[in-house]
C-alpha positions in Angstrom: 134.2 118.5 94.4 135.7 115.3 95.7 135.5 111.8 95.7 136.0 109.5 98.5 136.0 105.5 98.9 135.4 103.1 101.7 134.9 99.4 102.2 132.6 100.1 105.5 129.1 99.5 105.1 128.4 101.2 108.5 130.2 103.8 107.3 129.0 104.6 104.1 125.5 104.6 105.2 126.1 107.4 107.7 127.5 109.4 105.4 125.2 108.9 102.6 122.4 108.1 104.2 121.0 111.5 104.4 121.0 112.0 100.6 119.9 109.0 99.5 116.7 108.8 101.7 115.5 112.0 99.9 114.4 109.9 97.6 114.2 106.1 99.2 112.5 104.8 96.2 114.6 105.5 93.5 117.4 105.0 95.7 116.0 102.0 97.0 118.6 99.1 95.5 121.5 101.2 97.2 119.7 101.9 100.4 119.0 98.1 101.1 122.3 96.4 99.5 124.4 98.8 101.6 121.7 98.4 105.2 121.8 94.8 104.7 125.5 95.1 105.1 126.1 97.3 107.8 123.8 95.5 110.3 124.8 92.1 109.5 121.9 90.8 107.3 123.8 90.0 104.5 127.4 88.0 105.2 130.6 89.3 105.3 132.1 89.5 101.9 135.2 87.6 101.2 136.3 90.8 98.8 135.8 94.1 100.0 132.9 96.2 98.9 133.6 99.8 97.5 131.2 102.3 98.0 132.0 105.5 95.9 130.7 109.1 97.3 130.8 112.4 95.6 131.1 115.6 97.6 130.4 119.1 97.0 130.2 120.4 100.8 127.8 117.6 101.7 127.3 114.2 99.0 125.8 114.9 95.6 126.3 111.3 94.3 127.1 107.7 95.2 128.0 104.2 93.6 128.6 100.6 94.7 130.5 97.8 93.6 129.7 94.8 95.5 132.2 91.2 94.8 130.3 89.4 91.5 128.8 92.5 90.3 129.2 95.4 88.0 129.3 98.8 89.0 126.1 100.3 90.4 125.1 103.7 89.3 121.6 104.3 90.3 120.6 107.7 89.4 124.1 108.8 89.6 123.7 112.4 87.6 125.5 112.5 84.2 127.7 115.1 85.3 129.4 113.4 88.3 130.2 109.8 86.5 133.6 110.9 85.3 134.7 111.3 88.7 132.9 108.5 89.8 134.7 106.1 86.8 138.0 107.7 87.5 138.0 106.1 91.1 137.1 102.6 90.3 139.3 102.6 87.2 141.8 103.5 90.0 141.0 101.0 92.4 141.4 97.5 89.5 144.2 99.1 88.0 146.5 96.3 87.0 143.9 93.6 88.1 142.8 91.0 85.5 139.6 90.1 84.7 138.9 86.1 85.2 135.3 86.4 83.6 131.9 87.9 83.8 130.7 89.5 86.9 133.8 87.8 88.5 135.4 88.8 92.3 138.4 90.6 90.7 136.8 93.1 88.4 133.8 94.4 87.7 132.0 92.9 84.6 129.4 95.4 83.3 127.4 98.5 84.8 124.3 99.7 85.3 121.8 102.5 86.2 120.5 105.0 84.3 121.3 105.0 80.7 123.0 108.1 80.1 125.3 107.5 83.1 126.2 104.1 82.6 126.6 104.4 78.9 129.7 107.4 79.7 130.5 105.0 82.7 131.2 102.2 80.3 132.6 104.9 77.5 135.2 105.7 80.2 135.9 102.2 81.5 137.0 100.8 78.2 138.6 103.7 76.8 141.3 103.0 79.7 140.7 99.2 79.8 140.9 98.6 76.2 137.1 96.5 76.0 134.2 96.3 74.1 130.9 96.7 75.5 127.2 95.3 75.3 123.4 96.0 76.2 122.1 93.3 78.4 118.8 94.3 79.7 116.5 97.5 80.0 114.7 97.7 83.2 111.9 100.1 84.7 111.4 100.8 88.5 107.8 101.7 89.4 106.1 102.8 92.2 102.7 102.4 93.8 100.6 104.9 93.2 97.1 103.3 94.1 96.4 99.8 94.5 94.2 97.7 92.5 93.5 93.9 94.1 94.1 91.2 91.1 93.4 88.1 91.7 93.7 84.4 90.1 90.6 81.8 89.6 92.5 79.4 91.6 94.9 79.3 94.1 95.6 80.8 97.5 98.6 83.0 99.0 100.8 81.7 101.9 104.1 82.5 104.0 107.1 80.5 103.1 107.4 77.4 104.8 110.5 75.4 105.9 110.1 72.5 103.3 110.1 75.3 100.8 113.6 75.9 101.1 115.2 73.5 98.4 112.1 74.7 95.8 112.4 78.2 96.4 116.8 77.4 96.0 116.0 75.9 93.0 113.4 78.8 91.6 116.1 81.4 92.7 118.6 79.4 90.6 116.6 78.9 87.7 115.4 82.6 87.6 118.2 84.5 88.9 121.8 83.9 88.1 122.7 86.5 89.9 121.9 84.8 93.3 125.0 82.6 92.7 124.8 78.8 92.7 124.2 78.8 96.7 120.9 79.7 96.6 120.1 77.5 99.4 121.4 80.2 102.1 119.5 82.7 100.4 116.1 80.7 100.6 116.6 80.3 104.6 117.4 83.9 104.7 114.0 84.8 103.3 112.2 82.2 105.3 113.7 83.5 108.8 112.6 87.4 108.0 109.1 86.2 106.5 110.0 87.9 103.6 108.4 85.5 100.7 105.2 84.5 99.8 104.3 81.0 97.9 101.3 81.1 95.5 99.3 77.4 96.2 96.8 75.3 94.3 95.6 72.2 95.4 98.4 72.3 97.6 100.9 72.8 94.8 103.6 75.9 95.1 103.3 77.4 91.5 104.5 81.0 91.9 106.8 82.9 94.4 107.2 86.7 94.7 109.4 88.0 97.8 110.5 91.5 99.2 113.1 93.6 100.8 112.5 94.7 104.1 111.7 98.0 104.4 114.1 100.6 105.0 113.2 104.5 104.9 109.3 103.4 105.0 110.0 101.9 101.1 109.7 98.0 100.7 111.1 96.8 97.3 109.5 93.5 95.5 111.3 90.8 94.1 112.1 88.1 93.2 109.0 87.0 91.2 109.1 83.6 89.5 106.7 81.6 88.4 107.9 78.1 86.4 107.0 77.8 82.8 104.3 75.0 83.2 102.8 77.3 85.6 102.7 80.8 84.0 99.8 82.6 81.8 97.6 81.9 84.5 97.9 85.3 86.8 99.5 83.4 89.4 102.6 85.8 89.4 100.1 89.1 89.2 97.8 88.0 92.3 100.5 87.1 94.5 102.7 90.2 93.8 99.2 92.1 94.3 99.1 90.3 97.8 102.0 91.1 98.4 101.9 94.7 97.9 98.8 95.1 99.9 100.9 93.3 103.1 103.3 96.0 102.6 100.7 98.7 102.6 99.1 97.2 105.6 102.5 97.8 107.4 102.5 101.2 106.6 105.3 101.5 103.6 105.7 102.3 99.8 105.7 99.7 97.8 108.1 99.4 94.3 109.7 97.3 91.9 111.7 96.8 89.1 110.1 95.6 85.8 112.2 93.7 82.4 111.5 96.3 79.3 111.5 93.5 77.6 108.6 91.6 79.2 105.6 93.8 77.8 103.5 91.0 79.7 104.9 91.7 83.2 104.8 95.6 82.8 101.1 95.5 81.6 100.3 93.1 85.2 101.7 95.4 87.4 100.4 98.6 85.7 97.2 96.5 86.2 98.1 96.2 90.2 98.6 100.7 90.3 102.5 100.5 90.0 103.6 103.6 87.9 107.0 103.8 85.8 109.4 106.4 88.0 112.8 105.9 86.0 114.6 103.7 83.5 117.7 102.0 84.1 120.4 99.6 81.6 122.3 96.9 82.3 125.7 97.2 80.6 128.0 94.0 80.1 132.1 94.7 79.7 133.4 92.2 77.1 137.4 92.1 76.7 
């Protein structure tokens, strides 16, 4: 077995490609980070990508490491993360961290437990850190869909004077958008990807959605602002939403917080079915 680099979005998804999309929903975060790079969707990053491939004949395993994140795992198989630590311990040796989840180094890991607690074991042996549990996530997967629904309120496409509210949701909800979360907004208005939950003319919920790539369409974000939530808002829009995507002829998955028993139950509600547990790992030095 081998291990090989590359910095080439186009590249990589050639090469890996054909494994991944054996499974394009559990594969689905490293299937549409890496597309949205190779055909220009996402902007050129100011700090090389690295996208990690293991090879035994054909590929057996892959990672990312995109600039502001950690390490991506996926469902990287226990056996293969040695290897797979080995390189990127390789590629930021010497380089000093300047924070958390900064451009220079990777700040955490994540995918599924096993692997990213060995990745992390590994990375701060050599490194010399400390390490710390973040978050527990679940992806699901449609199975059949069940309609919910809200007493009030109606569904609706993003419009173009929801850009600075839907910036300022993304902010509030999702620090890992970055503090421009204006770009972002515009992005998801010019590919129709997010839906606005409206009462009496009032935004009060948004859920978007990736694209879909391999016939799998992933939903997120969903935010709904405190003075706004306990009131199914969040579960009849992502319901919409998921029969849109249905209606255009793909899967339909998300990720879910462990630690939201209130979110899990909605969806389960809406026919999405746990498929695999990941963890989000933090590196402190």
């Amino acid at each position: 077995m081998h291990v090989q680099v590359t910095s080439d979005p186009a590249g990589f998804s050639q090469l890996a490609f054909p494994f991944l999309q054996q499974d394009p929903v559990l594969n689905t975060v490293i299937l549409s980070n890496v597309h949205e790079r190779a055909v220009g969707i996402r902007p050129v990053d100011d700090i090389p990508p690295h996208f990690v491939s293991v090879h035994d004949g054909d590929v057996i395993g892959v990672a990312m490491r995109t600039p502001g994140r950690g390490v991506y795992l996926g469902s990287l198989r226990t056996d293969l993360v040695d290897m797979v630590a080995d390189q990127y311990l390789d590629l930021y040796d010497g380089v000093v961290s300047e924070g958390e989840y900064d451009d220079a180094v990777p700040g955490g890991v994540a995918g599924a437990a096993a692997a990213a607690e060995r990745f992390a074991e590994r990375w701060c042996e050599r490194r010399g850190c400390d390490v710390q549990e973040v978050m527990r996530t679940r992806l699901h997967k449609l199975e059949t869909h069940t309609p919910l629904s809200a007493e009030v309120g109606v569904p609706r496409l993003m419009r173009s004077e929801d850009i600075e509210l839907v910036a300022a949701w993304g902010q509030d909800g999702f620090p890992e958008l970055g503090d421009d979360t204006v770009d972002w907004a515009e992005h998801k208005l010019d590919e129709g990807t997010m839906w606005i939950w409206e009462v009496d003319g009032e935004p009060v919920s948004m859920v978007g959605y990736h694209r879909p790539i391999f016939e799998v369409c992933r939903v997120g974000p969903v935010y709904t602002p405190p003075e706004h939530r306990r009131h199914g808002y969040a579960g009849a829009l992502t319901s919409h939403v998921t029969a849109e995507i249905l209606a255009s002829g793909n899967q339909a998955c998300l990720y879910t917080d462990l630690a939201n028993p209130t979110s899990n139950k909605i969806y389960h509600q809406a026919g999405y079915r746990p498929l695999a547990d990941f963890v989000v790992l933090e590196f402190i030095a």
